[in-house]
C-alpha positions as CSV (number, residue, x, y, z in Angstrom):
1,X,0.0,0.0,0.0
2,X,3.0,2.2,0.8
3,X,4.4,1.8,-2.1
4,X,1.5,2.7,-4.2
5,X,0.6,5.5,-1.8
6,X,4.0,7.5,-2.3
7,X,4.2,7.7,-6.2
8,X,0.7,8.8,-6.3
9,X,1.2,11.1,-3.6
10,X,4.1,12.5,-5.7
11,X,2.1,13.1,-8.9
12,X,-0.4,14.7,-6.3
13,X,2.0,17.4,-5.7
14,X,3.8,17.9,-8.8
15,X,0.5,18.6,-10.5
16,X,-0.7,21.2,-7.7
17,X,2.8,23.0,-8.1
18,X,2.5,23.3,-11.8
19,X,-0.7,24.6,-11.7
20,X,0.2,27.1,-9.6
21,X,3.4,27.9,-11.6
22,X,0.6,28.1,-14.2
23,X,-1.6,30.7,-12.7
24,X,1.5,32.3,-12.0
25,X,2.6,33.2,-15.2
26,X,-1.0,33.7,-16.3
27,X,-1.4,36.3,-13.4
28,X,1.9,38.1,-14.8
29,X,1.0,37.5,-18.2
30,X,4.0,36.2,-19.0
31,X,4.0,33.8,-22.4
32,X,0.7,34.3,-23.2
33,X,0.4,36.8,-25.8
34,X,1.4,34.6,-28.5
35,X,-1.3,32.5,-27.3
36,X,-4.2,34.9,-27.5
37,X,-3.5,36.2,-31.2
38,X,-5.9,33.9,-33.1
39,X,-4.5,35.0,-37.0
40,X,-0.7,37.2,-37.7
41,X,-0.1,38.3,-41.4
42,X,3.4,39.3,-42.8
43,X,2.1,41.5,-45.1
44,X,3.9,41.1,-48.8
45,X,6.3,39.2,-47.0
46,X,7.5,35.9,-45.1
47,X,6.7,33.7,-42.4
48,X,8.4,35.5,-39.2
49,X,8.5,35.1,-35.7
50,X,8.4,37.9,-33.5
51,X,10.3,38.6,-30.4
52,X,6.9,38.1,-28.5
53,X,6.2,34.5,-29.9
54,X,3.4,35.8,-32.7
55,X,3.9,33.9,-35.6
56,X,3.1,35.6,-38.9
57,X,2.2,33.7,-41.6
58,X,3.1,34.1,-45.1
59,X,1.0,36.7,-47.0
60,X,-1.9,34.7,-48.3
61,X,-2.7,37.4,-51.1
62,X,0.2,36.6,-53.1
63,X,-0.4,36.3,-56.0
64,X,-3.7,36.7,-55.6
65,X,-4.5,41.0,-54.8
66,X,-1.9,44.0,-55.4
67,X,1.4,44.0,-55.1
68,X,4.6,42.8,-52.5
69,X,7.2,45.3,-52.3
70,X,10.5,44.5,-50.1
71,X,11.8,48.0,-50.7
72,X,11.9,49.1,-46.8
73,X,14.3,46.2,-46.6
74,X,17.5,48.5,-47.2
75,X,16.2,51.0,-44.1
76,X,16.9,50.2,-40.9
77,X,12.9,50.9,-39.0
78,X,12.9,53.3,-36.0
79,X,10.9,51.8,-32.9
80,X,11.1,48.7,-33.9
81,X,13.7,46.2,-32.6
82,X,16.4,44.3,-35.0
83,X,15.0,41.1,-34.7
84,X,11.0,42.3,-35.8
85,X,11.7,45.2,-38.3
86,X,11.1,42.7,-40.7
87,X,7.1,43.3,-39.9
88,X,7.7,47.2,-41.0
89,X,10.0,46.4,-44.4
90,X,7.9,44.5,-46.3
91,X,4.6,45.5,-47.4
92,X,1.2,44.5,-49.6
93,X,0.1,47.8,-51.8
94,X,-2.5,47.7,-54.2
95,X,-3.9,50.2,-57.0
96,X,-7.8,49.7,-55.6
97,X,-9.1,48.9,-52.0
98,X,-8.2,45.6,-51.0
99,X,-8.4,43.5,-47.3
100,X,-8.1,40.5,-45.6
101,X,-10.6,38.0,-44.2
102,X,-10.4,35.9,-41.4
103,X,-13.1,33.7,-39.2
104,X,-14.0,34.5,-35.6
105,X,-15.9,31.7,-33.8
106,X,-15.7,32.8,-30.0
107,X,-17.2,35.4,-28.4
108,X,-15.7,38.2,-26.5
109,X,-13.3,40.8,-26.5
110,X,-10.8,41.4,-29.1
111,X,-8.0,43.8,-30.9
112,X,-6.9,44.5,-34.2
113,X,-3.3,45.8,-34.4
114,X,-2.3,47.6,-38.2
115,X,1.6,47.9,-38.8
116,X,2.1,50.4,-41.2
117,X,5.8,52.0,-41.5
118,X,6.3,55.0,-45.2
119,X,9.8,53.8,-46.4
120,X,9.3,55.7,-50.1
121,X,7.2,58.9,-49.2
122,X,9.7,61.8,-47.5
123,X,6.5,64.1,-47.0
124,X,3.3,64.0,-46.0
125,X,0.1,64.4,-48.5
126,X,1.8,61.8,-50.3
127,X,-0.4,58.7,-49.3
128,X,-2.9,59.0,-47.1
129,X,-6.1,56.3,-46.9
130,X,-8.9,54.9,-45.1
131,X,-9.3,51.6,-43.4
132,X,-12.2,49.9,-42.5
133,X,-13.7,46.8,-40.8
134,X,-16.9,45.2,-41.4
135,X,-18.1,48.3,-43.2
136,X,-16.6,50.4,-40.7
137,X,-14.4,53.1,-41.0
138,X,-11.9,52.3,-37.7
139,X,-9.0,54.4,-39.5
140,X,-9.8,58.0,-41.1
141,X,-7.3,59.5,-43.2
142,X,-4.1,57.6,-42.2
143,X,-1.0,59.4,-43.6
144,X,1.9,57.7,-42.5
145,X,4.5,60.2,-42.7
146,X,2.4,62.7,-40.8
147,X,2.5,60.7,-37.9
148,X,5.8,59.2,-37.1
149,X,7.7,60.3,-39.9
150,X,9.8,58.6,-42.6
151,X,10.8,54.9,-42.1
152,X,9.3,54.7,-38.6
153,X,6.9,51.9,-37.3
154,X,3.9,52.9,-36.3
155,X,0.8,51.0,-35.2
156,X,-2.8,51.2,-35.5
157,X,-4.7,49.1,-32.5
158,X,-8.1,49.2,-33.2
159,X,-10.0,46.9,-30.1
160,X,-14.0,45.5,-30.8
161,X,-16.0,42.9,-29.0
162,X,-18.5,40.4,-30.6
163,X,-21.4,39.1,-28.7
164,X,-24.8,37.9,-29.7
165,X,-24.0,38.1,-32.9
166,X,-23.1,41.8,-33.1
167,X,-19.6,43.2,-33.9
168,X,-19.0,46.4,-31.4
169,X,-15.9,48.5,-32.6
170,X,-15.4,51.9,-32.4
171,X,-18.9,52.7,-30.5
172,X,-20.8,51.3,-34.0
173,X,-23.1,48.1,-33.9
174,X,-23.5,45.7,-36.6
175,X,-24.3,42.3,-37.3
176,X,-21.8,39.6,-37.2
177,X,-21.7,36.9,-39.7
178,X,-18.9,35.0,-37.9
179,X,-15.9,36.7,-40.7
180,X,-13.5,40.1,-40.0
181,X,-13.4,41.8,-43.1
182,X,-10.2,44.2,-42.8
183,X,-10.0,46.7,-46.1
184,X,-7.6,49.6,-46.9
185,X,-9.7,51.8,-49.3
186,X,-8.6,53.8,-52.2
187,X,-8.0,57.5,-51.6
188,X,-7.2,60.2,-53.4
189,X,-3.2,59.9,-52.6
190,X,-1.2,57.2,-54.0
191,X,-2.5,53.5,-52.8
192,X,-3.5,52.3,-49.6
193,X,-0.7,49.5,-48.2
194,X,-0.4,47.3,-44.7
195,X,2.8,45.8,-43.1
196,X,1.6,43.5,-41.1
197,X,-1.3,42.7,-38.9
198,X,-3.1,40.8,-36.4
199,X,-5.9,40.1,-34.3
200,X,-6.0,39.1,-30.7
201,X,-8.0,38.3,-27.8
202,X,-7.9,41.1,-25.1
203,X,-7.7,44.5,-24.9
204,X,-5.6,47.5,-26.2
205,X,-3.6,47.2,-22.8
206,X,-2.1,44.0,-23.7
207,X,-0.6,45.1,-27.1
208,X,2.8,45.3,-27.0
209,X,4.2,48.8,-27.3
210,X,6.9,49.6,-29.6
211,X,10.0,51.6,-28.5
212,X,9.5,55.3,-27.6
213,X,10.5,57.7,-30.3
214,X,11.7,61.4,-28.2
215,X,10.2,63.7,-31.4
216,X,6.9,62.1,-31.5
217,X,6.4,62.0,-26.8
218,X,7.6,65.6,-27.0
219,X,5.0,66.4,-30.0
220,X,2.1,64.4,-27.9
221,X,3.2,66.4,-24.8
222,X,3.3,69.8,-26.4
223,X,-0.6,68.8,-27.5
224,X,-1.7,67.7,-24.3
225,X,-0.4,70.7,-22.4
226,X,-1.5,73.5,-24.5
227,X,-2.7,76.1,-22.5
228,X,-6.0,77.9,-22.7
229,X,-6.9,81.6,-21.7
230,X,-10.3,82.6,-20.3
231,X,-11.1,85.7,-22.3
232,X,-13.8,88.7,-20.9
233,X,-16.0,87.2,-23.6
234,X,-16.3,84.0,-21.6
235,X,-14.6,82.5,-24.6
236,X,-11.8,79.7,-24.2
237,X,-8.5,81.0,-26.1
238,X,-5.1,79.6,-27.1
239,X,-2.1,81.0,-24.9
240,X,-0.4,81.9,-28.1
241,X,-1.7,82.0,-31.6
242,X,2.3,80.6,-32.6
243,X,2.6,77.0,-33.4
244,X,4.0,74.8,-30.9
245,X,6.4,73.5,-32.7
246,X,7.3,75.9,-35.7
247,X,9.4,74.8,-38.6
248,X,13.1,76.5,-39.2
249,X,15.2,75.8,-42.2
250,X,18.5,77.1,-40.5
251,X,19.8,79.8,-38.0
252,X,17.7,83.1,-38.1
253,X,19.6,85.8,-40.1
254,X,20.2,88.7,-38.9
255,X,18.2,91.7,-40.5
256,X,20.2,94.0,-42.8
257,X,18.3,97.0,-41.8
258,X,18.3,96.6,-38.3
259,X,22.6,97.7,-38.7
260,X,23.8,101.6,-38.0
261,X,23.4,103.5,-41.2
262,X,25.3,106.7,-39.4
263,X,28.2,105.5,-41.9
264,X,26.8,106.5,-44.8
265,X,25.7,109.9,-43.6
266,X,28.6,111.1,-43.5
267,X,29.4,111.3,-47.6
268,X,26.1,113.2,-47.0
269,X,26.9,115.7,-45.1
270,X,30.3,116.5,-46.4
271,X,28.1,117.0,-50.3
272,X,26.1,119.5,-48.9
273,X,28.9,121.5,-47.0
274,X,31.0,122.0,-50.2
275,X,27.9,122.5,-52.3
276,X,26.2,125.5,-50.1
277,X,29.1,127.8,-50.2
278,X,29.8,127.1,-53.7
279,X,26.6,128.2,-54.7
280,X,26.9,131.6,-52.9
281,X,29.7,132.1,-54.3
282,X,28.5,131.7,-57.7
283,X,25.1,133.7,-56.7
284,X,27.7,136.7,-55.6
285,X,29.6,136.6,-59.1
């Protein structure tokens, strides 16, 4: 009996410990992204792995809609690391709207993350598009390089919820027929274009953050702490009419006219002290 009793009693606690090593690392959330993203594309590029465990799959449009390009791949990506910039370099563009679909079975809460990075455009007005989901518009307007600049990564994390069979995103209701229809619409600058993408269970809290970038936190900063005047109108003013963050092309040079013109009154002078004597002199003669 005692020799029955002690294995069994050893499984016993070997199982309790794990599963409370489990709950452990489910409480810290450690190793567990990877397992709540349900579908990862590599947009216009490879199969890839990602530092957090995702696992992109291979763009399933190719071949099929628009175009792959590789062309980030000679640009090193701010804000992303080494190992992922990968997700920012290649990219699916197409001439028309195009999207992705994907099946959702479960209900409950989800988030849709957009990696988008410009590695052509060095302005802004350059490409700028829509993208929508199920018929609703969940980006307006996106211009890349407006937001983060050239060759930056920059995400779009867009969360929704599905239950009863209604999609919730965005505060907009519609009725779910169990598929995510992801487009990028046609705009009227250049074509729309994705990196990568994904869709996970959870919130926006549990998406990964990518590395800071100083320009962009001190732009957000300078946006959130604008000040506002009380006028005797009652009416809410701006501090200062001046943009917050003005652009220079160089130094500020100095003004020409602002220098000491007594120099060249002098010449002046000196004319008109030989000329009024010599023209008394002739008015004598």
């Amino acid at each position: 009996m005692r020799g029955v009793t002690a294995p069994w009693a050893v499984r016993m606690v070997a199982a309790v410990l794990a599963l409370l090593a489990g709950q452990s690392r489910s409480e810290a959330g450690e190793g567990s992204l990877a397992e709540q993203v349900i579908w990862a594309v590599n947009a216009g590029g490879e199969a890839h792995t990602d530092t957090h465990g995702i696992q992109f799959r291979k763009d399933p449009l190719e071949g099929k809609v628009g175009k792959a390009s590789d062309y980030g791949v000679r640009l090193p990506i701010l804000r992303s690391s080494p190992e992922d910039q990968i997700l920012y370099q290649t990219e699916r563009y197409n001439e028309d709207t195009f999207g992705y679909e994907l099946p959702i079975r479960e209900e409950g809460e989800y988030v849709l993350v957009l990696k988008f990075a410009e590695v052509y455009f060095a302005q802004s007005q350059q490409k700028v598009f829509d993208v929508r989901v199920n018929s609703h518009v969940v980006v307006k307007d996106l211009d890349i390089f407006d937001r983060v600049g050239h060759s930056t990564a920059h995400d779009e994390i867009v969360p929704f919820s599905i239950k009863r069979g209604k999609l919730s995103i965005l505060g907009e209701v519609s009725t779910f027929n169990g598929k995510l229809t992801i487009e990028f619409i046609k705009g009227y600058y250049d074509n729309p274009k994705v990196c990568a993408l994904y869709v996970m269970k959870g919130k926006p809290e549990d998406v990964p953050k990518l590395q800071p970038h100083p320009g962009l936190e001190k732009r957000e900063e300078d946006e959130e702490e604008e000040e506002v005047e009380v006028g005797e109108d009652g009416v809410k003013k701006s501090a200062s009419a001046s943009p917050k963050n003005p652009v220079r092309s160089g130094p500020r040079t100095p003004n020409p006219y602002a220098a000491d013109n007594s120099s060249l009154m002098f010449p002046i002078l000196v004319a008109f002290g030989v000329f009024i004597p010599t023209l008394f002199c002739l008015c004598r003669l």
